[in-house]
C-alpha positions as CSV (number, residue, x, y, z in Angstrom):
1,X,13.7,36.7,3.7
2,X,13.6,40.7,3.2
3,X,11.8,40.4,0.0
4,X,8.8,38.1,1.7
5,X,8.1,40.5,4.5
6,X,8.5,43.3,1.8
7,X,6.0,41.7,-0.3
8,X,3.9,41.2,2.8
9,X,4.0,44.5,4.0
10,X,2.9,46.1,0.7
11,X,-0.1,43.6,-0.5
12,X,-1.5,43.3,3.2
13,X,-3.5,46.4,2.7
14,X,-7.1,47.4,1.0
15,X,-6.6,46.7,-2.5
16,X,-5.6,42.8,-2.0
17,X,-7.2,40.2,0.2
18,X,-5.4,37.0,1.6
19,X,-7.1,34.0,0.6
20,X,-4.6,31.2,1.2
21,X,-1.1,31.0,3.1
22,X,0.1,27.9,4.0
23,X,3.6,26.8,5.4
24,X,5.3,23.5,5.2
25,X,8.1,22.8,8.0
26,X,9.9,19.1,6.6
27,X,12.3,17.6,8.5
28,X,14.4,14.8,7.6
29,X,17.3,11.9,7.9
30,X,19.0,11.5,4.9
31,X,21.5,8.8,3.8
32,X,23.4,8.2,0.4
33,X,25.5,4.8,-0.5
34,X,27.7,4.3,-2.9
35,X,28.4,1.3,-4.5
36,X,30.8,-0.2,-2.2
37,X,28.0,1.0,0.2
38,X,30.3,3.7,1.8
39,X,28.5,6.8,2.8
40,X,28.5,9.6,0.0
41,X,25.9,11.6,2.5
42,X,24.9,10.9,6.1
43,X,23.2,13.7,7.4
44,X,20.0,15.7,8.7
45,X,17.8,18.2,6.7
46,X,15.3,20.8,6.6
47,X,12.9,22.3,4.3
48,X,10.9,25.7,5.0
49,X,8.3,26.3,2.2
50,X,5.8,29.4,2.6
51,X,3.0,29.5,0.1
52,X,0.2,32.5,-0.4
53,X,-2.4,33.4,-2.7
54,X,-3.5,37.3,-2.6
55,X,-6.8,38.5,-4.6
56,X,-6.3,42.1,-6.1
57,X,-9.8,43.6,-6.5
58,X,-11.2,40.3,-8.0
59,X,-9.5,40.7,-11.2
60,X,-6.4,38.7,-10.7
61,X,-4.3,36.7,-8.0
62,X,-0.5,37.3,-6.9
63,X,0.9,33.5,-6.0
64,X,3.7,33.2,-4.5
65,X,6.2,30.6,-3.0
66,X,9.1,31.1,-0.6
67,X,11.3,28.6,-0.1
68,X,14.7,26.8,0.7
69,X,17.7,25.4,-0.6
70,X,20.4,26.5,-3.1
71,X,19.3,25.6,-6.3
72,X,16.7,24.8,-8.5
73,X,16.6,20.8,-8.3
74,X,17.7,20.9,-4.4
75,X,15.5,23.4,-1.3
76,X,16.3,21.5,1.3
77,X,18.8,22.7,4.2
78,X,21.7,21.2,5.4
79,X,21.3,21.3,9.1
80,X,24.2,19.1,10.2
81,X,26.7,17.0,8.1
82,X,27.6,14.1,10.4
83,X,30.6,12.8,7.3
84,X,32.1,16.5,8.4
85,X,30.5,17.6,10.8
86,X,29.1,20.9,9.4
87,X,26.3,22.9,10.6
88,X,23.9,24.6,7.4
89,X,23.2,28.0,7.4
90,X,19.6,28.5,6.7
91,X,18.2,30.7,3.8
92,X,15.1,31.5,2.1
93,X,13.9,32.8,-1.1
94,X,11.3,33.2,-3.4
95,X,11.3,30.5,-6.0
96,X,8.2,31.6,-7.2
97,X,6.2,34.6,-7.9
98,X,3.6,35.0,-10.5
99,X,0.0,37.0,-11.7
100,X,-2.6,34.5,-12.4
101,X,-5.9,35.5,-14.3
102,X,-9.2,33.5,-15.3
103,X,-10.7,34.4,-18.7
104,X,-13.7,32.1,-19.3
105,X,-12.2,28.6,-19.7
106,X,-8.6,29.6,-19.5
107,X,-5.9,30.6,-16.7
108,X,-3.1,32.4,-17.7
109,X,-0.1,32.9,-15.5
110,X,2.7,35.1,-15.7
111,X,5.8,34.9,-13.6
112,X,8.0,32.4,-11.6
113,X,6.3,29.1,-12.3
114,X,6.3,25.8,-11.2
115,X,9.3,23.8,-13.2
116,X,10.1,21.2,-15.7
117,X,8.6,17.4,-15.4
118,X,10.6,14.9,-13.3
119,X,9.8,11.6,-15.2
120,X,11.9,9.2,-14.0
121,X,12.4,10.4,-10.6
122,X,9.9,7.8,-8.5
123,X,7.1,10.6,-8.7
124,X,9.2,13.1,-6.9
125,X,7.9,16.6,-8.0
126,X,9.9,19.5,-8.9
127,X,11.3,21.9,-7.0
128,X,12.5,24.6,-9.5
129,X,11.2,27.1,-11.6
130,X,10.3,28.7,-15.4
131,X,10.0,32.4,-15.6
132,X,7.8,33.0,-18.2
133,X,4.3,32.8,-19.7
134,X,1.5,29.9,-19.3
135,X,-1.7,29.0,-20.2
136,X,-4.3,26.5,-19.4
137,X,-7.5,25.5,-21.0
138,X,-9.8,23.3,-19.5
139,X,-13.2,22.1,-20.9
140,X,-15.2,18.8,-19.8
141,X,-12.1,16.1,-19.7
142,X,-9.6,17.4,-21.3
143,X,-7.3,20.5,-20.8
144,X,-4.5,22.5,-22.7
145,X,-1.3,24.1,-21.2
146,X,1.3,25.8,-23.1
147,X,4.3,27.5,-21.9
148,X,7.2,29.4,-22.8
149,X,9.9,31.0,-20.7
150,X,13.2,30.7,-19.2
151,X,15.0,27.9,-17.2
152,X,17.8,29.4,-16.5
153,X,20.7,30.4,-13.9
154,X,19.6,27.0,-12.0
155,X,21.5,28.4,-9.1
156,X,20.0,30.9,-8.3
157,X,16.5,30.0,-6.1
158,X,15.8,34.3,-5.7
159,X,13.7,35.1,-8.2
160,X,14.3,38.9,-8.2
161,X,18.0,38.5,-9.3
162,X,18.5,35.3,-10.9
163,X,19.4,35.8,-14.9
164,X,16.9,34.7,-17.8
165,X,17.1,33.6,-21.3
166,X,14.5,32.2,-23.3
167,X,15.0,28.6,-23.9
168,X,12.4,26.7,-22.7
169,X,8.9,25.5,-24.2
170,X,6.1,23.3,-23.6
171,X,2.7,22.2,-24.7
172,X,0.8,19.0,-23.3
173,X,-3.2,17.7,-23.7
174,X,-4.6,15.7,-21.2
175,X,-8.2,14.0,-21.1
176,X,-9.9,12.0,-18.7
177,X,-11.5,8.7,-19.7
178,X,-14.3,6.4,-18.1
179,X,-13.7,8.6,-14.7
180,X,-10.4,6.9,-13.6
181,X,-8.4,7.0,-16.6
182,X,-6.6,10.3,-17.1
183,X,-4.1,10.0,-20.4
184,X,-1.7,13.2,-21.0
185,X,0.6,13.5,-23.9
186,X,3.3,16.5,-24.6
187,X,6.6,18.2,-26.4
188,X,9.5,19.7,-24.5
189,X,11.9,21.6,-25.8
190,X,15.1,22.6,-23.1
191,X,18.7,22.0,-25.1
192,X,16.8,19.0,-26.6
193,X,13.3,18.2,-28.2
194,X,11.4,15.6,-26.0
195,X,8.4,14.0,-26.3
196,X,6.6,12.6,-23.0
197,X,3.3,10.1,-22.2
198,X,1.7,9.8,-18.9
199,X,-1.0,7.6,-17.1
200,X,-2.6,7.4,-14.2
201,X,-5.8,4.6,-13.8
202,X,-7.5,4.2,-10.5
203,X,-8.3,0.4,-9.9
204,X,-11.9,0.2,-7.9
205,X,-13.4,-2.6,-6.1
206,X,-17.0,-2.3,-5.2
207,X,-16.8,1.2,-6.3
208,X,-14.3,2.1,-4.2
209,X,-10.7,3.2,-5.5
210,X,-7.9,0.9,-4.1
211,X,-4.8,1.1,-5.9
212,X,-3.6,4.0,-8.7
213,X,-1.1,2.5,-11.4
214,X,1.3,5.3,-12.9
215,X,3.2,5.1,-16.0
216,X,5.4,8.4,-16.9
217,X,8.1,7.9,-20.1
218,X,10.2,10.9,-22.0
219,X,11.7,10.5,-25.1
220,X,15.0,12.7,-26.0
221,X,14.8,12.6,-30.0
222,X,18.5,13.8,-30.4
223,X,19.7,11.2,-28.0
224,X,17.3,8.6,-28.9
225,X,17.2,7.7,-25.0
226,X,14.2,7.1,-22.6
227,X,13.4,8.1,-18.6
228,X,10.5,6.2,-17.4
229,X,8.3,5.1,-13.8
230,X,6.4,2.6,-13.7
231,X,4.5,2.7,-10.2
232,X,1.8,2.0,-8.0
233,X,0.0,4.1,-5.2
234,X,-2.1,2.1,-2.1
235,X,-3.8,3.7,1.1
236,X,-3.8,0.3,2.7
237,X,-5.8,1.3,5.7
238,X,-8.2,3.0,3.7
239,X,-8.6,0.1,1.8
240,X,-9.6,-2.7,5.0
241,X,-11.1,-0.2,7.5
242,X,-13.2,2.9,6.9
243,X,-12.4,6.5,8.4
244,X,-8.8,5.3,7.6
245,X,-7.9,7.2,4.7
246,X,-4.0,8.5,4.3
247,X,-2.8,7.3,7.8
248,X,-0.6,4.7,5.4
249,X,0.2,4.9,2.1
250,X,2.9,2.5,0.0
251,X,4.5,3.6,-3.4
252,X,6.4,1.9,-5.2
253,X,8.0,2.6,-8.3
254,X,10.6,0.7,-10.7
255,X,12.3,4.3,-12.4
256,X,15.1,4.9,-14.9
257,X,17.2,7.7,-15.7
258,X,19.4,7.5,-19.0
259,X,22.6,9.1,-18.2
260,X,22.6,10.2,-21.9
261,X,20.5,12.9,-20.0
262,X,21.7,13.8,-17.3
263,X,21.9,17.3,-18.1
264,X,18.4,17.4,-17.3
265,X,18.4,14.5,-14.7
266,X,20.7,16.2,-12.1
267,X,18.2,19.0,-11.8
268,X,15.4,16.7,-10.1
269,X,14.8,16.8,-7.1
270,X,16.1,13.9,-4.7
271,X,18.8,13.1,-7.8
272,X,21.8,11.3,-6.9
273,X,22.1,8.7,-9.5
274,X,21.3,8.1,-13.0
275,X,20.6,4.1,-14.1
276,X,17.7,2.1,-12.4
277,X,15.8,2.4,-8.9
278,X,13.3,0.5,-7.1
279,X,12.3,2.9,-4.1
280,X,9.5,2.1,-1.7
281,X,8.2,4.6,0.1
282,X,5.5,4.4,3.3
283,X,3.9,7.3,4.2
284,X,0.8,8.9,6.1
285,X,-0.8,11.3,8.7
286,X,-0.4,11.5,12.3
287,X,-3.5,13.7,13.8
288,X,-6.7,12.9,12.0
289,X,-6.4,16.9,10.0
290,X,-2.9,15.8,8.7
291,X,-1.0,18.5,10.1
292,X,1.5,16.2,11.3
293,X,3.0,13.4,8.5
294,X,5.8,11.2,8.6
295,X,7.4,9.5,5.7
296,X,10.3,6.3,5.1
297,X,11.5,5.8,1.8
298,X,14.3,3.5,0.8
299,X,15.5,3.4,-3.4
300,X,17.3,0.9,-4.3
301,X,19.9,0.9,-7.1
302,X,23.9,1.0,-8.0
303,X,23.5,3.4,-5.0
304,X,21.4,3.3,-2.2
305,X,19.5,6.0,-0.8
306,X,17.5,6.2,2.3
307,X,15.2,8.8,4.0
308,X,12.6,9.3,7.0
309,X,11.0,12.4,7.9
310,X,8.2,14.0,9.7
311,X,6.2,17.4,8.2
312,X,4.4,20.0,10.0
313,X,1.8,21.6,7.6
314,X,0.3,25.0,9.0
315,X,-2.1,27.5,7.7
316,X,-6.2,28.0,6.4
């Protein structure tokens, strides 16, 4: 916490402008089943994430996030522990912390990034890091991003004193077909050399998009093993009553995770299993400016995992 009001203190004068801050207060239930569906976890959570974007003179951005949690695939707190009956103690550091710079078609950014690809994982994004170097180039429909850097000391969340080592590199194209087709293919290289498809198509009716179908598959050539989705987004509302949009989504997503690579698996976020999952998830906005959302989600497996939550989302 010292090192965001530090950071605060010494960009919130003349040569740097705010342009964005936004915070993310997530709050959930959270329950875990093993097999013989006694409870591995029964207990309630929390998640702080503070996000901010300063412009220096026009010439480049400092981005920053603050966050949760202990490690790199987990930032949520522990608030109470009812198979114990422990009470969290709350922390927050920054995960990430980068320069970003536009020249012509490309952005390069340098710093704490965003972290590695969580295919297989029911479209649950990351919540770790790379510290390093990358670049994107976008023309038309289609874009480049490279990146090299460090994923490393995973935990460690504070990005001023975790350790680095260069072992991690990416490169991925993606293009944009017939307006609601976007194909994006990629190699990975972290321990292993991987190589990963994705799709997303947006399925219209009278010209009006309904459903998105997602299909997400890595390859691990040294392993010869596979982690895949196969899902689909609705906004079910949206799609039977206008001025409805996001106050009820579905997902649901068929996902495996080879334990061949688990190594990498148990650094998603959300991981507690390796092998299949079904998970349906409903989701959607409470006030009309979707400050307030609530989510259920229930994935079904060897284990069993369910989770409900509400978010409060603050800030320009």
């Amino acid at each position: 916490m010292k090192y965001l009001i530090l950071l605060l203190c010494l960009t919130s004068n003349a040569f740097a402008q705010l342009k964005d801050v936004n915070v993310t207060i997530d709050s959930r239930y959270d329950r875990i089943e093993n097999e013989d569906h006694t409870l591995a976890q029964n207990r309630i959570q929390d998640r702080v994430r503070i996000g901010f974007t300063y412009d220096v003179f026009g010439k480049f951005s400092i981005v920053g996030l603050a966050a949760t949690g202990p490690s790199y695939g987990n930032d949520w707190n522990n608030i109470y522990n009812f198979n114990d009956q422990t009470v969290g103690k709350p922390n927050l550091f920054f995960r990430k912390l980068y320069l970003q710079k536009m020249f012509g078609p490309a952005q390069i950014q340098l710093g704490s990034l965003g972290g590695i690809d969580s295919i297989g994982s029911a479209g649950i994004g990351s919540s770790g890091w790379v510290d390093g170097l990358n670049m994107n180039i976008k023309r038309n429909n289609e874009s480049l991003n490279v990146r090299i850097g460090s994923l490393f000391d995973q935990n460690n969340p504070n990005v001023f004193t975790r350790q680095r080592k260069v072992n991690f590199a990416e490169i991925e194209v993606s293009k944009k077909y017939f307006e609601n087709l976007l194909v994006r293919a990629g190699y990975e290289h972290y321990r292993d050399d991987f190589l990963k498809g994705k799709m997303n198509i947006d399925i219209k009716v009278v010209g009006k998009k309904v459903i998105t179908l997602l299909a997400d598959v890595l390859y691990d050539v040294q392993q010869n093993a596979y982690n895949y989705d196969v899902g689909a987004k609705w906004d079910v509302l949206d799609t039977f009553m206008e001025g409805h949009k996001n106050y009820l989504n579905l997902d649901v997503y068929y996902s495996h995770l080879d334990p061949k690579l688990n190594f990498r698996n148990s650094m998603y976020s959300a991981y507690f299993q390796d092998g299949n999952s079904t998970v349906f998830k409903l989701s959607g906005k409470i006030d009309k400016k979707g400050k307030l959302n609530w989510m259920v989600r229930d994935a079904l497996g060897k284990k069993n995992r369910f989770d409900a939550g509400l978010t409060l989302k603050l800030g320009k």
